[in-house]
C-alpha positions as CSV (number, residue, x, y, z in Angstrom):
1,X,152.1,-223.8,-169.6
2,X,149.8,-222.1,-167.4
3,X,148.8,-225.1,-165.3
4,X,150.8,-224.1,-162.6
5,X,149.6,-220.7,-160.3
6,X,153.8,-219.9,-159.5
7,X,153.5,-219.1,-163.4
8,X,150.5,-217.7,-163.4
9,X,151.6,-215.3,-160.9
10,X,154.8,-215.1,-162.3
11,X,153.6,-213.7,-165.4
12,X,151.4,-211.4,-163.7
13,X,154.6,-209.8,-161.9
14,X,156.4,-209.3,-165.2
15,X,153.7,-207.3,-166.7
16,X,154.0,-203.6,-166.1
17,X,150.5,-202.4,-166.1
18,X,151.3,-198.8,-166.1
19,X,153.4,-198.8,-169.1
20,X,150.1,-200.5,-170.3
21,X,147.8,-197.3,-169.2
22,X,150.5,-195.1,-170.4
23,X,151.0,-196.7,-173.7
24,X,147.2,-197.5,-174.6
25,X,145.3,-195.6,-172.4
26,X,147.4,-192.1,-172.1
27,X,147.6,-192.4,-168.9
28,X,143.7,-192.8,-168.6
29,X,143.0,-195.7,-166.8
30,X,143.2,-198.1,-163.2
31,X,145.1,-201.1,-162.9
32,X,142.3,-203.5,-162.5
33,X,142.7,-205.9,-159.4
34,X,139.6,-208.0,-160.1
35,X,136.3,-208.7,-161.9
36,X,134.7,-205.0,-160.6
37,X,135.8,-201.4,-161.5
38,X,136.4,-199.2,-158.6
39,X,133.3,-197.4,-159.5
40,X,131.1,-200.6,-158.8
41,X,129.4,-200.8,-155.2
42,X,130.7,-204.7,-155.7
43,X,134.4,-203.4,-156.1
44,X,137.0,-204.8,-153.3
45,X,139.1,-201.7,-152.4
46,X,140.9,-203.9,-150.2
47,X,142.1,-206.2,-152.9
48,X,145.6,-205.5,-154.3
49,X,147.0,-206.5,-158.1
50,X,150.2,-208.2,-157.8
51,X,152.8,-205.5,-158.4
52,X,155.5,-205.3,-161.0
53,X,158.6,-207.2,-160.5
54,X,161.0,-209.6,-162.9
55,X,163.0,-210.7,-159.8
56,X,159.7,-212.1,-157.8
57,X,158.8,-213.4,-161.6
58,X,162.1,-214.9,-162.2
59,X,162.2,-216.8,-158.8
60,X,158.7,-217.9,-159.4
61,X,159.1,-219.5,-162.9
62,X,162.4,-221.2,-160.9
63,X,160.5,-222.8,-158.2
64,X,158.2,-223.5,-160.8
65,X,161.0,-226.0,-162.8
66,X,162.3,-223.2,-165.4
67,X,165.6,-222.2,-166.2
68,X,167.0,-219.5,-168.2
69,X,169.3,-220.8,-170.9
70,X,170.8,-217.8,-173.1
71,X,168.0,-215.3,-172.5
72,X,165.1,-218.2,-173.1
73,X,163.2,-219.9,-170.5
74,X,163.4,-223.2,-170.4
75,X,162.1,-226.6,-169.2
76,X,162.9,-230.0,-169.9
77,X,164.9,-228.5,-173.3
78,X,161.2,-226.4,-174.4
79,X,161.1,-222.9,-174.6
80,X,158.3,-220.9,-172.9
81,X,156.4,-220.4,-175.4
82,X,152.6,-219.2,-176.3
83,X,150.5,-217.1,-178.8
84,X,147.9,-214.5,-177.4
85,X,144.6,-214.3,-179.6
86,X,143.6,-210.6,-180.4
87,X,140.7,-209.3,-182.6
88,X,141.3,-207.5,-186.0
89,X,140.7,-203.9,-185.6
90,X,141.0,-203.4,-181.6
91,X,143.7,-201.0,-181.6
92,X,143.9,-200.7,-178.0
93,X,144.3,-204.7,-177.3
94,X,147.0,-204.8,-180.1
95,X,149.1,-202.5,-178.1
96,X,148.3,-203.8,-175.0
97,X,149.2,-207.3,-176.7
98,X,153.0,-205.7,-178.1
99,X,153.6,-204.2,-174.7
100,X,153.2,-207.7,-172.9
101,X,155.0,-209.1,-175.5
102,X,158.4,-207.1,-174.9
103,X,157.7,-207.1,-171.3
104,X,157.4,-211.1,-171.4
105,X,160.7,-211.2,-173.2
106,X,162.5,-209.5,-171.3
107,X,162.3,-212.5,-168.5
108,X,162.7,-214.9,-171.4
109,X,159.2,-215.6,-172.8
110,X,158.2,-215.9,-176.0
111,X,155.0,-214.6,-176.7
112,X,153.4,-214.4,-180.6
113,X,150.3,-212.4,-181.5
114,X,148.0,-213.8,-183.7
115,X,145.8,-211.0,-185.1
116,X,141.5,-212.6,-186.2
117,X,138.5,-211.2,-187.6
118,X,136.3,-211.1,-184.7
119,X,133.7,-213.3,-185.8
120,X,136.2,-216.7,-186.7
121,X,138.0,-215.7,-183.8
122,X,134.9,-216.1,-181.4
123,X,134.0,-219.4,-183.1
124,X,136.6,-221.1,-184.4
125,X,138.8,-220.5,-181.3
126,X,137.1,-218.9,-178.4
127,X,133.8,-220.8,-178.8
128,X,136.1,-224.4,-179.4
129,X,138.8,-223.7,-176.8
130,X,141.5,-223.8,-179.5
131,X,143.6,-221.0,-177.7
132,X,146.8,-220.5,-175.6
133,X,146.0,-216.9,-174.1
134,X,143.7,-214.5,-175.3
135,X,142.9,-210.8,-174.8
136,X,139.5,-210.0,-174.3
137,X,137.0,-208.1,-172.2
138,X,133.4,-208.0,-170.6
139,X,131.0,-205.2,-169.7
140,X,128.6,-205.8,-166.8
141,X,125.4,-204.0,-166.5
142,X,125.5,-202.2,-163.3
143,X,124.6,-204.9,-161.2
144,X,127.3,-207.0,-160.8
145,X,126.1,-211.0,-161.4
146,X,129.2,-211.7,-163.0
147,X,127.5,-215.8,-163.1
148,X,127.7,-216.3,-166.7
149,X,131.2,-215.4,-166.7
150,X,132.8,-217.4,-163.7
151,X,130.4,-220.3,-162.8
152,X,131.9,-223.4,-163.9
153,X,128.6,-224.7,-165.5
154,X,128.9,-222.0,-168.0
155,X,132.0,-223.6,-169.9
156,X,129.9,-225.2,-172.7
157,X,130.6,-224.0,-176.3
158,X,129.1,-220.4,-177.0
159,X,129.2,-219.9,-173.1
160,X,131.5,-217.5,-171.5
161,X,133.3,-219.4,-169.1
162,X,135.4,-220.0,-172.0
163,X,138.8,-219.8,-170.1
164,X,136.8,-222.8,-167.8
165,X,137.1,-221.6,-164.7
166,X,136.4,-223.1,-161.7
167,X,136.0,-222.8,-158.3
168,X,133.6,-224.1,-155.4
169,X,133.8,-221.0,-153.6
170,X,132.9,-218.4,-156.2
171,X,130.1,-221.0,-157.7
172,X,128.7,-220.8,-154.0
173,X,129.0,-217.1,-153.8
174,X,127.5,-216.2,-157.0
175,X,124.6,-218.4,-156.7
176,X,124.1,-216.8,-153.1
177,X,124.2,-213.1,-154.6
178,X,121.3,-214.5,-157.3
179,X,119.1,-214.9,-154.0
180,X,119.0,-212.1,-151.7
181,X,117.9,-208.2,-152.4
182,X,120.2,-207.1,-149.1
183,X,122.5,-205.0,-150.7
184,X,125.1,-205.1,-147.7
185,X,125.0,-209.3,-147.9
186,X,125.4,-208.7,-151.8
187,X,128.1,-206.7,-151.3
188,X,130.2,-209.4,-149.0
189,X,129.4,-211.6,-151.4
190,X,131.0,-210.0,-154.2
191,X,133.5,-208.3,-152.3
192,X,134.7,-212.0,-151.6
193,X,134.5,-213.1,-154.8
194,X,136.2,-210.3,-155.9
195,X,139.0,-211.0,-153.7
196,X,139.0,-214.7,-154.9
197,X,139.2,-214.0,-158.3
């Protein structure tokens, strides 16, 4: 389902994020735009999320092959479809999980929440690979070597790449930010990955 980017962006233009900050956070919180926090010396100020709108969705998902039949998207006669992993007693994903969840529907995707202890969550599905979507977040240490999490040699079993990303670009530019002290290089670098990512 999420093969192609026109969903992938898609979906990101039917999710509201500040009913998510409202609804989770109380209003506390930024719409993240990338892998660094705006209080990061690595964060990408330049770098824009892709704002809310089911229209630009709903033409996306078209050009993209799907139709919507009766209030469900559809393609080739199968209903968009998918269930997003969350981890027992994370209140805050939960919600964030039910407010995507409405949101999706609302441009006719069905999204189920399967709720997992933490432990067979992270390695009977996240470990193995055996998931659709999940909802899930990292803390960096204040340097921002994000490698473990986005190069593409760190997609083995236990590793986090688990979503297996990839991308020659950002595997160049975080092995380049591994080897120089120059915090202004360091800082294009990950400003660039940033805006990659």
């Amino acid at each position: 389902l999420f093969s192609d980017v026109k969903v992938r962006r898609a979906l990101s233009h039917a999710i509201n994020k500040k009913d998510i900050i409202a609804g989770v956070l109380l209003g506390y919180g930024t719409i993240c735009t990338g892998p660094f926090p705006p209080e990061s010396w690595a964060f990408n100020p330049d770098v824009k999320g892709p704002e809310y709108n089911k229209d630009k969705s709903l033409l996306l998902l078209k050009e993209a092959g799907w139709q919507m039949q009766n209030g469900i998207l559809k393609k080739d006669g199968k209903p968009f479809a998918f269930t997003v992993l969350v981890n027992q007693g994370n209140e805050a994903r939960l919600k964030t999980a039910q407010i995507i969840k409405e949101q999706l529907k609302e441009i006719g995707v069905e999204m189920n929440i399967k709720v997992l202890e933490w432990q067979a969550m992270l390695h009977e599905f996240i470990d193995k690979k055996r998931f659709e979507a999940v909802i899930l977040g990292w803390a960096l240490s204040r340097d921002p070597d994000s490698y473990d999490i986005w190069h593409s040699s760190k997609t083995k079993e236990g590793e986090f790449n688990f979503v297996s990303y990839k991308n020659a670009d950002v595997d160049r530019l975080l092995l380049e930010g591994r080897r120089t002290f120059d915090l202004q290089k360091r800082k294009q670098i990950y400003n660039r990955i940033h805006q990659i990512l």
